[in-house]
C-alpha positions in Angstrom: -100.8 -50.1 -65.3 -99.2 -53.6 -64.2 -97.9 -54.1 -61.0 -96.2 -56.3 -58.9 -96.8 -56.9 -55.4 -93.8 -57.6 -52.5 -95.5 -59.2 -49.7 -98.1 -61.2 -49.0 -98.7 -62.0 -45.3 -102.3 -60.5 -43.7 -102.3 -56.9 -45.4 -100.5 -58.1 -48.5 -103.3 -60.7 -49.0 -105.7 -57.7 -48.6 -103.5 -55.2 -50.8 -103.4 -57.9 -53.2 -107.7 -58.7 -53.1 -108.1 -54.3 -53.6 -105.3 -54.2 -57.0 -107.6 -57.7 -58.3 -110.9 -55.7 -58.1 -109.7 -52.2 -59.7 -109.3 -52.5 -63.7 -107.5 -49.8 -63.6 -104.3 -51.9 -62.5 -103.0 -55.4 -63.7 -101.7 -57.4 -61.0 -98.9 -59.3 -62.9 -97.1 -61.3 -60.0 -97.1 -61.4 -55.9 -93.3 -62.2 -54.3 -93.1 -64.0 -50.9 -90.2 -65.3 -48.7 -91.6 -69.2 -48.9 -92.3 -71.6 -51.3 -95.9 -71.9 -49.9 -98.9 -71.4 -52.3 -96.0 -71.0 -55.2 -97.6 -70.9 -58.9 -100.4 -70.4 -57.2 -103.2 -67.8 -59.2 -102.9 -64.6 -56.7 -107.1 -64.6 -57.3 -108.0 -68.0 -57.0 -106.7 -68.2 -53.8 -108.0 -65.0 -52.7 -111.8 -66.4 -54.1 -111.7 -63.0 -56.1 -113.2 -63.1 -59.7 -110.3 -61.7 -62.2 -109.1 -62.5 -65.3 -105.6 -61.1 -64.5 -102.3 -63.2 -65.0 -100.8 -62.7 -61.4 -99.2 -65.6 -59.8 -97.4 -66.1 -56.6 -93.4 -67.3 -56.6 -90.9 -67.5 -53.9 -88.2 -65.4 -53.7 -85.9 -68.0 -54.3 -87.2 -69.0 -57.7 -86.1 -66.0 -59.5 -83.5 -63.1 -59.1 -84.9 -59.7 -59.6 -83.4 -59.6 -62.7 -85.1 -62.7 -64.3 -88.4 -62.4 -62.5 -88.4 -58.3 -64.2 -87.7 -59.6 -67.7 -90.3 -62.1 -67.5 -92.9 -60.0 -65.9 -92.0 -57.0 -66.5 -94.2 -53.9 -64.7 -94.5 -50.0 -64.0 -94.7 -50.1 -60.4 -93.4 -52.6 -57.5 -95.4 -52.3 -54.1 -93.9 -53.6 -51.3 -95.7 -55.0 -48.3 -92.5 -57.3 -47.4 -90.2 -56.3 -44.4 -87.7 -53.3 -44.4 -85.3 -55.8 -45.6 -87.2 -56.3 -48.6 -85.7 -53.3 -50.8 -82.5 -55.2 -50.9 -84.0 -57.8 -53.2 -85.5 -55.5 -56.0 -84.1 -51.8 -55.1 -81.2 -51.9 -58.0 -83.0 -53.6 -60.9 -86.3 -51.4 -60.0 -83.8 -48.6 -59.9 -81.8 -49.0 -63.4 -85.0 -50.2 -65.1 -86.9 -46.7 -64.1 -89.8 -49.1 -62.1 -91.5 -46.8 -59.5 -91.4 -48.0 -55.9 -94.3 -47.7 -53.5 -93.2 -49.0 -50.1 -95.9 -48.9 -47.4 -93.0 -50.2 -44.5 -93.1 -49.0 -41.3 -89.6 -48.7 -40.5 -86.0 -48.1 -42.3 -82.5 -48.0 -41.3 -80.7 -44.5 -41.7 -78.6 -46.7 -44.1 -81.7 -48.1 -45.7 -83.4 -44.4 -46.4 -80.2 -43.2 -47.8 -80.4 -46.2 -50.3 -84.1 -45.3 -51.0 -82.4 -41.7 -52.2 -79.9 -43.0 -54.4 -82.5 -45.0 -55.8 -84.6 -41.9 -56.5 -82.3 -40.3 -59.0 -83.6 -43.1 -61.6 -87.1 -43.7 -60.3 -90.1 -42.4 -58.7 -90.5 -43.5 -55.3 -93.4 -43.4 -52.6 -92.3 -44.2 -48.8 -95.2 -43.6 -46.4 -94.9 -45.8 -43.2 -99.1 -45.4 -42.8 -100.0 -45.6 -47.1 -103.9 -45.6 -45.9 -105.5 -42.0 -47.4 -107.6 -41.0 -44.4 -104.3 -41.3 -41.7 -102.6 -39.1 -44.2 -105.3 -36.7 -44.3 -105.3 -36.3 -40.5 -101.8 -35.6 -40.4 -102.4 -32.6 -43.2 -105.6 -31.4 -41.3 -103.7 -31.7 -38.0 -100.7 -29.3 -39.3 -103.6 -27.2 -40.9 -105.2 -26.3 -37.9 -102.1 -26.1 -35.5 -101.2 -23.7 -38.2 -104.1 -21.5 -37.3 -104.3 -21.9 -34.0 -100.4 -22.8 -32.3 -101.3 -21.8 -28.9 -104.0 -24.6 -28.5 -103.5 -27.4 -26.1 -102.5 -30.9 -28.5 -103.2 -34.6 -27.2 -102.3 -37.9 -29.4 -104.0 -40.8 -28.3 -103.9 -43.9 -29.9 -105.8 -47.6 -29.4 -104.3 -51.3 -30.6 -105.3 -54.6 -30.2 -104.5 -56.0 -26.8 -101.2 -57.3 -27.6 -99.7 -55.2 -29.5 -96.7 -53.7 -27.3 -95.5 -51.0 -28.2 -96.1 -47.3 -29.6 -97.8 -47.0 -32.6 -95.4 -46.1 -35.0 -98.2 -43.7 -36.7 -98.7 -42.4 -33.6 -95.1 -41.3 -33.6 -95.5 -39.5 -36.6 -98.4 -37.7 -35.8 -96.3 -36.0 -32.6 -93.5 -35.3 -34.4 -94.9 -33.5 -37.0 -96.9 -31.9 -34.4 -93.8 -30.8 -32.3 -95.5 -33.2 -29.2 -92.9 -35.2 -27.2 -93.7 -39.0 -28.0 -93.6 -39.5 -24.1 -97.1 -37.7 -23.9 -98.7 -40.2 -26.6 -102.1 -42.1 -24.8 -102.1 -45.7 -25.2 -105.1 -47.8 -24.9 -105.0 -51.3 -25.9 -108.2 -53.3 -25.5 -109.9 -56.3 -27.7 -112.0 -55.8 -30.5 -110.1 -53.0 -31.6 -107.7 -53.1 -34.7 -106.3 -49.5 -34.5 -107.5 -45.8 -33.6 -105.6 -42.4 -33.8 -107.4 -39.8 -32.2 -105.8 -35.7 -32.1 -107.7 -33.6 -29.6 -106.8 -30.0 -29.5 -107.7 -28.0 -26.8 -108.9 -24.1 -27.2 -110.4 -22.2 -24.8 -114.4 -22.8 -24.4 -114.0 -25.6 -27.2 -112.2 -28.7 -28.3 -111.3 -30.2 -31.8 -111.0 -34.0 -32.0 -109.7 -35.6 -35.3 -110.0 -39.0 -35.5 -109.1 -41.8 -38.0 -110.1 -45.5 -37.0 -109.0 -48.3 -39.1 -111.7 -50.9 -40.0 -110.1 -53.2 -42.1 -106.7 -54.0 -43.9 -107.8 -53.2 -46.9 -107.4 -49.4 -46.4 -103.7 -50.4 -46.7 -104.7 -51.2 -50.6 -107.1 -48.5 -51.3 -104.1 -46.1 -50.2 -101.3 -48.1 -52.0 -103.2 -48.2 -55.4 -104.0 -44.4 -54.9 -100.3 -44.0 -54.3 -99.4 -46.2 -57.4 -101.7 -44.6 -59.9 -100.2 -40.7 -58.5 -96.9 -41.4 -58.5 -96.6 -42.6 -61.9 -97.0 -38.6 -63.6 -94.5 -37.5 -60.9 -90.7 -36.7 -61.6 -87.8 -38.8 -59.9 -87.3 -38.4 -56.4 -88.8 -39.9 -52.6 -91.9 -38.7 -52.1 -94.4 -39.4 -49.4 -97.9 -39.5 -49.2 -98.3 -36.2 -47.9 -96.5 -35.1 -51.3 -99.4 -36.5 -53.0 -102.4 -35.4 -51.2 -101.2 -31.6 -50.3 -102.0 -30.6 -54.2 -105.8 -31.6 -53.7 -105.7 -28.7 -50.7 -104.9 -26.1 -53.2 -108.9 -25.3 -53.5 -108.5 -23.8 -49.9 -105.8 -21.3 -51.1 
């Protein structure tokens, strides 16, 4: 499968070092705002062994259009900016390219282009693309499921700067039905990012927790997404989409 990689600022870079080390994807070209590091090999810069042909241009250099015909691939992964759709969305769309976009946030204009899109491709939007925060989130419904009289608390833990709310955290208390005012916050150095669900029964408690060790979950979930989506029919999907089949043993 050749891909092509949107992005490559401190996750991209570590996106882009998890597609190099898996044969089971060829990573043909990596897209960034500046000329920085242009025609520069993707691996060599990275210091990770690979044969593979990718190298990184500016987004200047070539229109979508050109840059497709060129290199052409089977799925675009984007690790840009929400604004970053605008620059590939139509010729990914017409040419039948699937999309896996791990960005946080869209505009309600910006998700209804993402639909339109989906009547010609195959597209994956998860704001939180690693596996095991997905998981949670499935595990969390699960079990609020069985038990909805139980007691719920979302707590996450940043960095010490980071100001606001995670957005993950947000997630995980709407799909839980908990008002995002009741989310915990910690923020403390040495950590990179925690999620933590506690539920509350009597004479018992339930934590699920997912901690985030390095950016390179970020790839492991994207190339996961990329290799699933592939067999799937047109349409938005998200990661939940993907995982929920591999629950079936349960039923």
């Amino acid at each position: 499968m050749k891909v092509g990689l949107i992005g490559f600022g401190k996750t991209g870079k570590a996106v882009a070092s998890i597609l190099l080390e898996n044969k089971e994807v060829n990573l043909q070209w990596v897209i960034r705002k500046t000329n920085h590091l242009e025609h520069r090999s993707v691996a060599e810069y990275l210091g990770v062994l690979s044969d593979e042909p990718g190298l990184i241009y500016s987004k200047n250099e070539f229109t979508a259009a050109d840059l497709l015909n060129r290199f052409p691939v089977d799925a675009i992964i984007d690790f840009s900016s929400q604004h970053g759709i605008e620059y590939y969305g139509d010729e990914a769309g017409n040419r039948g390219i699937a999309i896996v976009s791990a960005i946080s946030s869209y505009s309600p204009e910006e998700i209804q282009y993402l639909e339109q899109l989906s009547n010609n491709t195959k597209i994956l939007w998860s704001p939180n693309i690693t596996v095991g925060i997905n998981f949670l989130m499935i595990a969390a419904k699960i079990l609020k499921n069985i038990a909805p009289y139980t007691d719920i608390e979302v707590i996450e833990e940043h960095f010490k700067n980071k100001p606001e709310t995670s957005g993950t955290a947000k997630k995980i208390a709407h799909c839980l039905d908990v008002p995002e005012d009741a989310i915990k916050t910690i923020r403390a150095g040495g950590i990179i990012g925690v999620h933590e669900i506690l539920f509350g029964f009597p004479h018992q408690t339930v934590r699920l927790k997912h901690e985030s060790i390095a950016r390179e979950a970020f790839g492991n979930g994207a190339l996961f997404a990329a290799k699933h989506i592939l067999n799937k029919n047109n349409g938005l999907y998200s990661m939940e989409d993907l995982l929920l089949p591999y629950f079936q043993f349960l039923s």
